[in-house]
ZADRENLUM-172065 format. One record per residue (C-alpha): residue number from 1; residue in three letters; chain; x, y, z. Coordinates in nm, 2 decimals, always signed. Example, Ala and Ser with C-alpha at 12.3 -4.5 7.8 and 13.67 -1.06 7.14 Angstrom:
+------+------+-------+--------+--------+--------+
: resi : resn : chain :     px :     py :     pz :
+------+------+-------+--------+--------+--------+
:    1 :  ALA :     A :  +1.23 :  -0.45 :  +0.78 :
:    2 :  SER :     A :  +1.37 :  -0.11 :  +0.71 :
+------+------+-------+--------+--------+--------+
***
This chain:
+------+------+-------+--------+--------+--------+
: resi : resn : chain :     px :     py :     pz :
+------+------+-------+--------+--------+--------+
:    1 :  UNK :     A :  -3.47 :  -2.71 :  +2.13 :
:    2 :  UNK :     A :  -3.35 :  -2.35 :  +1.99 :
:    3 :  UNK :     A :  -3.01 :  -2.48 :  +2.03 :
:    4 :  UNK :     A :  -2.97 :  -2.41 :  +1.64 :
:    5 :  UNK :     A :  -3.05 :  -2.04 :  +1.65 :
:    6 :  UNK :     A :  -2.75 :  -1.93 :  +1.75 :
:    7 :  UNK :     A :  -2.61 :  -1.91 :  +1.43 :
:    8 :  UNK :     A :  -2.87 :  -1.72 :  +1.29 :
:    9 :  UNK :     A :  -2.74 :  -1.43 :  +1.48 :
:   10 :  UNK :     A :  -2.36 :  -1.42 :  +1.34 :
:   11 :  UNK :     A :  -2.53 :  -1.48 :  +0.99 :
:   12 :  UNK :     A :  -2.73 :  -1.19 :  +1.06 :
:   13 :  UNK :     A :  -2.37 :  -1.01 :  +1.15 :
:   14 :  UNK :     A :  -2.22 :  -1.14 :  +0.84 :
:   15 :  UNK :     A :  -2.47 :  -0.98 :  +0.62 :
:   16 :  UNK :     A :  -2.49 :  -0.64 :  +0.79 :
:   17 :  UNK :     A :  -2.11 :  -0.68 :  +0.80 :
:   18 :  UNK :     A :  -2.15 :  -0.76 :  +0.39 :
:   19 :  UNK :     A :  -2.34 :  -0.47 :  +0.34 :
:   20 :  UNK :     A :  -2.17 :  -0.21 :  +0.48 :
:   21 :  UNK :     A :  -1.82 :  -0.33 :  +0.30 :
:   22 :  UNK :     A :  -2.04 :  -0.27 :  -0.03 :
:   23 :  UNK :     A :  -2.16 :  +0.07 :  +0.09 :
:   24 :  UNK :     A :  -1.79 :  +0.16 :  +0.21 :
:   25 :  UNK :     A :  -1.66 :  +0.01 :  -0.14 :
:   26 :  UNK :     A :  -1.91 :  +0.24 :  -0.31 :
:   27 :  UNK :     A :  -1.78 :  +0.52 :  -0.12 :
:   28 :  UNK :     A :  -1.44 :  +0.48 :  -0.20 :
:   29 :  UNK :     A :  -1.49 :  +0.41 :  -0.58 :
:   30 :  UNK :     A :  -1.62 :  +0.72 :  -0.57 :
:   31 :  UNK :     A :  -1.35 :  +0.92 :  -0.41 :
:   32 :  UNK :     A :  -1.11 :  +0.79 :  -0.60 :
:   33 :  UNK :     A :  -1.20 :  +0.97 :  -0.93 :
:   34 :  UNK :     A :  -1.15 :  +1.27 :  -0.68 :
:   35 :  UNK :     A :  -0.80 :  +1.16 :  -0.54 :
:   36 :  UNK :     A :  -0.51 :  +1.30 :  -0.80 :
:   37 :  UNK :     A :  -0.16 :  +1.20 :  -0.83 :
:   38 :  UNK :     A :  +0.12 :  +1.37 :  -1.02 :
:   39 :  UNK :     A :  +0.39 :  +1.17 :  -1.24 :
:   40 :  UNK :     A :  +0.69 :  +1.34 :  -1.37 :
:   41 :  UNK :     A :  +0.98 :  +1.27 :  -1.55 :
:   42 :  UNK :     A :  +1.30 :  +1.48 :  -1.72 :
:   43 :  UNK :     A :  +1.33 :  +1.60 :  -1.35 :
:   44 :  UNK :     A :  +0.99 :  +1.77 :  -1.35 :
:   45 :  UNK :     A :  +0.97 :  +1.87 :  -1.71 :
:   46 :  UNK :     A :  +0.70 :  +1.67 :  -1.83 :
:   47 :  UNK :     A :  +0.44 :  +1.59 :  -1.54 :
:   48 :  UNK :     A :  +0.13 :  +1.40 :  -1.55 :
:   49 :  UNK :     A :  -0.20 :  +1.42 :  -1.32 :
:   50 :  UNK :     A :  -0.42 :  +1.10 :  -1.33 :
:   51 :  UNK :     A :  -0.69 :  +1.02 :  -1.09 :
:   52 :  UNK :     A :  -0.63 :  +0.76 :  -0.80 :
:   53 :  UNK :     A :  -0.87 :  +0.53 :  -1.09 :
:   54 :  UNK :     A :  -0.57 :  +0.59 :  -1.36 :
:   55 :  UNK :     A :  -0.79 :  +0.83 :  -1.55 :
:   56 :  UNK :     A :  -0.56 :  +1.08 :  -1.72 :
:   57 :  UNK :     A :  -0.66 :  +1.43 :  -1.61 :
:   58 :  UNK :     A :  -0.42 :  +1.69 :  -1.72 :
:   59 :  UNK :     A :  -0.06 :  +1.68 :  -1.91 :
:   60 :  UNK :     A :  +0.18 :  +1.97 :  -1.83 :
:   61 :  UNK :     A :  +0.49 :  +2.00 :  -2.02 :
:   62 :  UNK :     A :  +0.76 :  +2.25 :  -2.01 :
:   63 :  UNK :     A :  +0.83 :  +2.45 :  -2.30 :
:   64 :  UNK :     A :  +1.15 :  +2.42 :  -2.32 :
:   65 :  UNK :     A :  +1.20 :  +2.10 :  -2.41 :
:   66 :  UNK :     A :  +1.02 :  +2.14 :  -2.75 :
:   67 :  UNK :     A :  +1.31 :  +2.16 :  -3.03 :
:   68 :  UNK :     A :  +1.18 :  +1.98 :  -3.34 :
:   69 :  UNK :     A :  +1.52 :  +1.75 :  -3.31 :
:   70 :  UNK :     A :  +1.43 :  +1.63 :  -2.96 :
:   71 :  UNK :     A :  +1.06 :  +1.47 :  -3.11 :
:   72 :  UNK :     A :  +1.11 :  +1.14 :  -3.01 :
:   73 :  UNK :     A :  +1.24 :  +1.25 :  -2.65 :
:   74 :  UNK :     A :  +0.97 :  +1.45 :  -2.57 :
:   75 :  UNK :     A :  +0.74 :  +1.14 :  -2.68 :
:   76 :  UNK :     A :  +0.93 :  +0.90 :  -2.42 :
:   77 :  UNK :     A :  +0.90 :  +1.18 :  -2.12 :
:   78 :  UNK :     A :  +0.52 :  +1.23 :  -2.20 :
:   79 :  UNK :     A :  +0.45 :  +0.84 :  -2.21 :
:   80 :  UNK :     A :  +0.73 :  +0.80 :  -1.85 :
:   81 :  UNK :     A :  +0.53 :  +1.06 :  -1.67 :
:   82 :  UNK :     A :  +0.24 :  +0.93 :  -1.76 :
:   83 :  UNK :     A :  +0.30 :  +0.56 :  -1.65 :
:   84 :  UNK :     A :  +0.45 :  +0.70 :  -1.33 :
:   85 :  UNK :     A :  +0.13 :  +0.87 :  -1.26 :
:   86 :  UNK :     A :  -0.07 :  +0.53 :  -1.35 :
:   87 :  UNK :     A :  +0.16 :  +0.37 :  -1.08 :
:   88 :  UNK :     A :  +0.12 :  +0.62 :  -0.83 :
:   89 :  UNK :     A :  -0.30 :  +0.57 :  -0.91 :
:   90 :  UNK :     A :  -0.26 :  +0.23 :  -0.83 :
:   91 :  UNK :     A :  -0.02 :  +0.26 :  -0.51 :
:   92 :  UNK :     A :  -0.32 :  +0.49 :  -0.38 :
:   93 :  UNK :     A :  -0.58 :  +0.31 :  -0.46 :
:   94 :  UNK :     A :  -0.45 :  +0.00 :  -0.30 :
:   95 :  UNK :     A :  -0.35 :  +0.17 :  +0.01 :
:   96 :  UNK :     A :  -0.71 :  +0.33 :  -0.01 :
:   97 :  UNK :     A :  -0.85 :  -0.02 :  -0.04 :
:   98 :  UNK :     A :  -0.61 :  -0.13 :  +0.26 :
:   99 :  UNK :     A :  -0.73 :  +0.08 :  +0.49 :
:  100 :  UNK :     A :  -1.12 :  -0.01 :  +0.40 :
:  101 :  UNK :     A :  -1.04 :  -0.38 :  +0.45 :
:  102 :  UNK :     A :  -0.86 :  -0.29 :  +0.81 :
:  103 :  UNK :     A :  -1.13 :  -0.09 :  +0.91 :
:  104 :  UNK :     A :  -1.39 :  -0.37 :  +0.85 :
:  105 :  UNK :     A :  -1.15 :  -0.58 :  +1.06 :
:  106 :  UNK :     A :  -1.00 :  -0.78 :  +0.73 :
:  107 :  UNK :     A :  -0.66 :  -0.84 :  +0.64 :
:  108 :  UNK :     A :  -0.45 :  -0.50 :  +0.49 :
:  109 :  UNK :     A :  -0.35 :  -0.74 :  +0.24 :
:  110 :  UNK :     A :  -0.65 :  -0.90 :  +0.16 :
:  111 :  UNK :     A :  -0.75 :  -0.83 :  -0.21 :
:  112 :  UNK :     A :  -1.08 :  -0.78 :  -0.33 :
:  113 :  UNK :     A :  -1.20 :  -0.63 :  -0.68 :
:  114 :  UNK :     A :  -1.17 :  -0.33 :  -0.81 :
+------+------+-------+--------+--------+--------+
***
């Protein structure tokens, strides 16, 4: 007669399951404005510290790349360490997001939004 309840149970799972992957999500949004990465380029001369979100946090440059001949150089170093701090933001964030989805017994390579 109660043969049907059964399932009740796993959905109940499911949804406790749910709701602690959206708490854990949370969480991790979170730390990830805390998480910085460091992008260089010219061999260290320009580097650039983002969040693991690909917020921009701080520009260092070395001063002696600044000759007013070398303008458009020192442009394409600051935009290259840049970007290769906004890859290294997203490398960590994914790996971040891996290990959230393994721990909640997912696949590592399952993708869910960001």
């Amino acid at each position: 007669m109660f043969k049907g309840l059964g399932g009740l149970g796993d959905m109940a799972g499911m949804m406790k399951k749910a709701q602690q992957m959206q708490t854990d999500m949370a969480a991790l949004q979170e730390e990830l404005h805390n998480v910085m990465v460091v992008g260089e380029s010219g061999a260290g001369l320009v580097k650039a510290t983002a969040s693991a979100k690909g917020e921009l946090k701080a520009l260092d440059i070395d001063p002696s790349i600044f000759n007013g001949d070398d303008k458009e150089v020192v442009e394409d170093l600051i935009l290259a360490a840049i970007k290769d701090a906004q890859g290294k933001a997203s490398d960590k964030a994914q790996e971040e997001m891996a290990k959230l989805t393994e721990s909640l017994g997912l696949p590592a390579d399952m993708k869910l939004p960001f």
